[in-house]
C-alpha positions in Angstrom: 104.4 30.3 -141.8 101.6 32.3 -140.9 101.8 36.3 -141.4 98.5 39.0 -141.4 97.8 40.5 -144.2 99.5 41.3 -147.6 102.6 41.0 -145.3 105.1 38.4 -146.6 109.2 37.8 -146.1 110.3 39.8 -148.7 108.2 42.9 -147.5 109.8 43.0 -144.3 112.8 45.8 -144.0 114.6 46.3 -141.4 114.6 49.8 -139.2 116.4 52.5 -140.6 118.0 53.4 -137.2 118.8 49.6 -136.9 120.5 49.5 -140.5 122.8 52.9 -139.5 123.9 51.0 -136.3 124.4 47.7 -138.5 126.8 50.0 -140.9 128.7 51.6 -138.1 129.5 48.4 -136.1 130.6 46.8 -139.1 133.1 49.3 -139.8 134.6 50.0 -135.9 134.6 46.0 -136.0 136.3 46.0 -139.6 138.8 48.2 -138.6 139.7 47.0 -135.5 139.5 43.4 -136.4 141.9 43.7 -139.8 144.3 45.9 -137.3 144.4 43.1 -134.1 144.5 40.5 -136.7 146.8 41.5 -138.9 149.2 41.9 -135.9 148.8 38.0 -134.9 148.9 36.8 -138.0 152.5 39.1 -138.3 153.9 37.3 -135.0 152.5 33.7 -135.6 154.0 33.3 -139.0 156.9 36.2 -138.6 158.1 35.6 -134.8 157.5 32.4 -133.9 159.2 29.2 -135.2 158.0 26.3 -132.8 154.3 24.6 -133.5 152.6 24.1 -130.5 149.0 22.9 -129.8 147.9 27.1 -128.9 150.0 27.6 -132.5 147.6 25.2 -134.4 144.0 26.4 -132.5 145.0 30.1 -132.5 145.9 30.4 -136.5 143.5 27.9 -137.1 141.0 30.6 -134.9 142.4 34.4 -136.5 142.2 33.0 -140.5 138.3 32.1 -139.3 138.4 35.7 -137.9 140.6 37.1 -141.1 137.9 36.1 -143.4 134.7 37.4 -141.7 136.4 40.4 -141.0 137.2 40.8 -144.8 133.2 40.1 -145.4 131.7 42.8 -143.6 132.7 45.3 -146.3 130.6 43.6 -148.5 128.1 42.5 -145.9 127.4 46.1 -145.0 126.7 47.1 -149.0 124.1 44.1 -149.4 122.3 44.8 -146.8 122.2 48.5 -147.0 121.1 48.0 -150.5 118.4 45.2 -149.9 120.5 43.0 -152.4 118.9 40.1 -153.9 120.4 35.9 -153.8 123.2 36.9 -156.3 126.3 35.6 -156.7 128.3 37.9 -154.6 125.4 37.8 -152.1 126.1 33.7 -151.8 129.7 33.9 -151.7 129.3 36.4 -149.3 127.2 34.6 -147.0 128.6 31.3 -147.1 132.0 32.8 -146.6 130.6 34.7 -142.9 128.8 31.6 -141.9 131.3 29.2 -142.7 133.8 31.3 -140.3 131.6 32.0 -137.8 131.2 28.3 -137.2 134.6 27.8 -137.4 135.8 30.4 -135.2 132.8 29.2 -131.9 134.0 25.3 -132.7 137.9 26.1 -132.4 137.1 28.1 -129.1 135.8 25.3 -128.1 138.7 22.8 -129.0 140.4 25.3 -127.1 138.5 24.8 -123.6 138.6 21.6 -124.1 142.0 21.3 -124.5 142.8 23.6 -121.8 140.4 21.5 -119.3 142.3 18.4 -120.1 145.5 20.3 -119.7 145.0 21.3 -116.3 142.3 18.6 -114.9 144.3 15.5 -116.6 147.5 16.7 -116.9 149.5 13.5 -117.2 146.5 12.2 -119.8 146.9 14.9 -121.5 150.4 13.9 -123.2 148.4 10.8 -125.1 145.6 13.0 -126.4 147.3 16.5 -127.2 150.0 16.9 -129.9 150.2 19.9 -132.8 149.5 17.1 -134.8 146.5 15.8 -133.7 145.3 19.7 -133.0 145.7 20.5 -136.8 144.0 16.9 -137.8 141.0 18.1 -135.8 140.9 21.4 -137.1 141.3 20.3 -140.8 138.5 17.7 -140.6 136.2 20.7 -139.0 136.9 22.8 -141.9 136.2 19.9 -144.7 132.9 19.3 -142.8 131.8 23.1 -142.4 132.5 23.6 -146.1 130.6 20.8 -147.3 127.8 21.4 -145.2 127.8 24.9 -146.1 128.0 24.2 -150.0 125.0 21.5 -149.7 122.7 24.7 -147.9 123.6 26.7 -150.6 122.7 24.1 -153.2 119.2 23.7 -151.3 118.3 27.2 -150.5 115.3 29.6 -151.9 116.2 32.5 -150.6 115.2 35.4 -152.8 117.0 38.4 -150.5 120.5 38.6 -149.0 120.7 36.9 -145.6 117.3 36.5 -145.6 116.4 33.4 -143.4 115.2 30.1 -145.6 111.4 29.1 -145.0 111.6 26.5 -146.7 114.4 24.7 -144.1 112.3 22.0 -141.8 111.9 23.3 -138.3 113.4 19.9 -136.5 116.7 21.0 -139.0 116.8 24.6 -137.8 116.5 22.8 -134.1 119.4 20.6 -134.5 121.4 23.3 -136.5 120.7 25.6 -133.7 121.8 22.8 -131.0 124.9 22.2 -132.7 126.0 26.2 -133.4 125.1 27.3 -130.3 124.1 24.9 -127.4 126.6 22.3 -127.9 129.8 24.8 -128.0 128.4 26.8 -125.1 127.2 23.9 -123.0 131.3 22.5 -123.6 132.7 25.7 -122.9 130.9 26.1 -119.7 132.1 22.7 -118.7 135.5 23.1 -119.4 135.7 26.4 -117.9 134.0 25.9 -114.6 135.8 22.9 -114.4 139.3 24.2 -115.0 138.7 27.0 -112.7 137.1 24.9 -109.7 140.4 22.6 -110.4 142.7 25.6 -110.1 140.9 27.4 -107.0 141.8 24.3 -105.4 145.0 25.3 -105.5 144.6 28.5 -103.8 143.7 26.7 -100.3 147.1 25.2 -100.4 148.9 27.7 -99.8 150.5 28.0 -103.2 153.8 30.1 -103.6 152.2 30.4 -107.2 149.1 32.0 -106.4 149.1 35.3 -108.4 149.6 33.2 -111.2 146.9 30.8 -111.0 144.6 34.1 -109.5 145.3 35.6 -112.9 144.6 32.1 -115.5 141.2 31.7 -113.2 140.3 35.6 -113.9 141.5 35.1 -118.0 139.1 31.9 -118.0 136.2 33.7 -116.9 136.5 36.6 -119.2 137.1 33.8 -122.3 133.3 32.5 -120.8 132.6 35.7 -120.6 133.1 37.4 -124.1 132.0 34.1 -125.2 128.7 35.0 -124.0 128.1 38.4 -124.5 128.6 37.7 -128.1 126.6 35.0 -128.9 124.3 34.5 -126.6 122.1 37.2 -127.3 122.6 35.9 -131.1 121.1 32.2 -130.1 118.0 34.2 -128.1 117.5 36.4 -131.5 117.4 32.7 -133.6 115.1 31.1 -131.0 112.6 33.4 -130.8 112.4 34.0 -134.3 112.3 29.9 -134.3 109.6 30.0 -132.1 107.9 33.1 -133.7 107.3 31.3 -136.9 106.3 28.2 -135.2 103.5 29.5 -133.4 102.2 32.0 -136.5 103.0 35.8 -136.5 102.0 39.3 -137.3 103.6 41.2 -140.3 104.6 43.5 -136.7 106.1 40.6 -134.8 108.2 39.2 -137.8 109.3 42.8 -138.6 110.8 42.9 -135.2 111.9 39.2 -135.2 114.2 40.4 -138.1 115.4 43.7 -136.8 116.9 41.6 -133.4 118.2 38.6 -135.5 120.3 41.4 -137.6 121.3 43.3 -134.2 122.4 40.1 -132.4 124.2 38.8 -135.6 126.2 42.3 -135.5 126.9 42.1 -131.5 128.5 38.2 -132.4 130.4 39.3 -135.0 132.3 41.4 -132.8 134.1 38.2 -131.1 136.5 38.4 -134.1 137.6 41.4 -132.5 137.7 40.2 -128.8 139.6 37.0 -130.4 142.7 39.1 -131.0 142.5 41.2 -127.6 142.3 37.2 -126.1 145.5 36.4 -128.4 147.8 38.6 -126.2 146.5 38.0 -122.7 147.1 34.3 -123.1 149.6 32.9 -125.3 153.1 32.4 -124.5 154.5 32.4 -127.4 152.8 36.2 -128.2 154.3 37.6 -125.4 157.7 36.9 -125.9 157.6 37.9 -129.5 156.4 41.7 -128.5 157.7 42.2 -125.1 160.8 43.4 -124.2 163.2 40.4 -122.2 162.2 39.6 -118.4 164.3 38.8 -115.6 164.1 34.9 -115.1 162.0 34.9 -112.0 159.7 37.0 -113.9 159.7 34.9 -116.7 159.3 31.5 -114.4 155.7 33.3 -113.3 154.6 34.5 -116.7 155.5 30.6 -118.5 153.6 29.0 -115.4 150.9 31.2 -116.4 150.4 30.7 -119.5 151.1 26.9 -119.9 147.9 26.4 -117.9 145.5 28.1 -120.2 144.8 28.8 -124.1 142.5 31.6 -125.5 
């Protein structure tokens, strides 16, 4: 990489205002992440006894969230402090990316099951099962992990989530493609698709209308949240991508890093929007927190619901 001057990676610090709005997001998401996510974790494994496909996804989704949220403490104090490639820096690290990953892959076993659930509903009885959900999700995790703990192995990073030089660009393109453009390009699918599918319905003269009027609005704010976190994180990694690739000023690279740490701040707040997603759209949430509905009520609310996963 190419960089003017006596400028090099470990020079580069981030902007003092930019590291006082990393600290304060951290905690507001901290807080309000370990309080929406204990609360799930309290009705999944306190309130409710059957497994369903959501069951599997949705635990599978808040113990990814669980254990970011529980590395931001520590996230905030290395960076604050400029912390070397240390131990607790590694474990640290590893721990955030490997549930970051996590967390954008289940959401999108989750629009992918929800678009076979609505578009193929009478397929869907072959392919979906709590079963098979948990299978998937285990053999995501094994892979992460591994993946993760060969980077690690291979890394020469001298500063805490400092990005690797060293890592081929055609690597960072396919690690990019698979983090970010695979899951959104599915999600988008899905989504469009299971919404077109249900609008349908509305020129039929549905009695049910209000409830599929209120899965199509849930569906685009999933999308949504979706990609006001982590878009503008797979922007920030691009054009630092492309930054590097085409040679830059100890300026441009100072600023490269200041957006990469801001985006990676804005994405870690889906662990947050996760939890606010959990209510909205699981059955099984509602009835463990709401007080008893009259049965026509309840008919409406199970329609709902059955039709759509976080």
């Amino acid at each position: 990489m190419n960089v003017s001057g006596n400028c090099s990676i470990t020079s580069i610090e981030l902007y003092h205002h930019v590291c006082l709005f990393e600290l304060a997001l951290y905690n507001v998401i901290f807080f309000f992440g370990a309080l929406f996510n204990a609360l799930t974790l309290w009705v999944f494994f306190c309130k409710i006894k059957k497994w369903t496909e959501t069951r599997v996804y949705v635990i599978n989704l808040v113990s990814a969230d669980c254990f970011v949220i529980c590395t931001l403490p520590f996230m905030a104090y290395l960076l604050w402090n400029k912390s070397a490639w240390d131990e607790l820096c590694q474990f640290t690290e590893t721990t955030y990316f490997i549930n970051m990953l996590v967390s954008t892959s289940v959401i999108t076993f989750i629009s992918t099951d929800r678009y076979v659930a609505i578009k193929h509903p009478l397929k869907a009885r072959a392919f979906r099962s709590p079963s098979k959900a948990a299978l998937l999700c285990g053999l995501l995790w094994v892979s992460v992990i591994i993946g993760a703990i060969a980077q690690i192995w291979q890394s020469q990073s001298t500063l805490c989530f400092q990005k690797d030089i060293t890592v081929p660009a055609a690597l960072s393109l396919l690690s990019m493609f698979f983090v970010f453009i695979l899951p959104l390009a599915i999600l988008t699918f899905c989504s469009t698709e299971a919404i077109r599918s249900l609008k349908r319905c509305l020129n039929t003269n549905s009695p049910e209308e209000k409830s599929i009027q209120k899965t199509v609005r849930i569906i685009y704010a999933n999308l949504i949240a979706f990609l006001v976190c982590f878009l503008p994180a797979f922007f920030g990694l691009l054009a630092r991508f492309v930054t590097d690739s085409i040679g830059a000023t100890c300026f441009m690279l100072h600023v490269m890093k200041n957006i990469s740490s801001v985006t990676r701040c804005v994405a870690t707040s889906n662990c947050c929007l996760d939890s606010v997603c959990y209510y909205f759209v699981t059955k099984e949430f509602h009835e463990a927190l709401l007080p008893p509905k009259t049965s026509s009520e309840k008919t409406d609310q199970i329609h709902t619901l059955q039709t759509h996963t976080c």
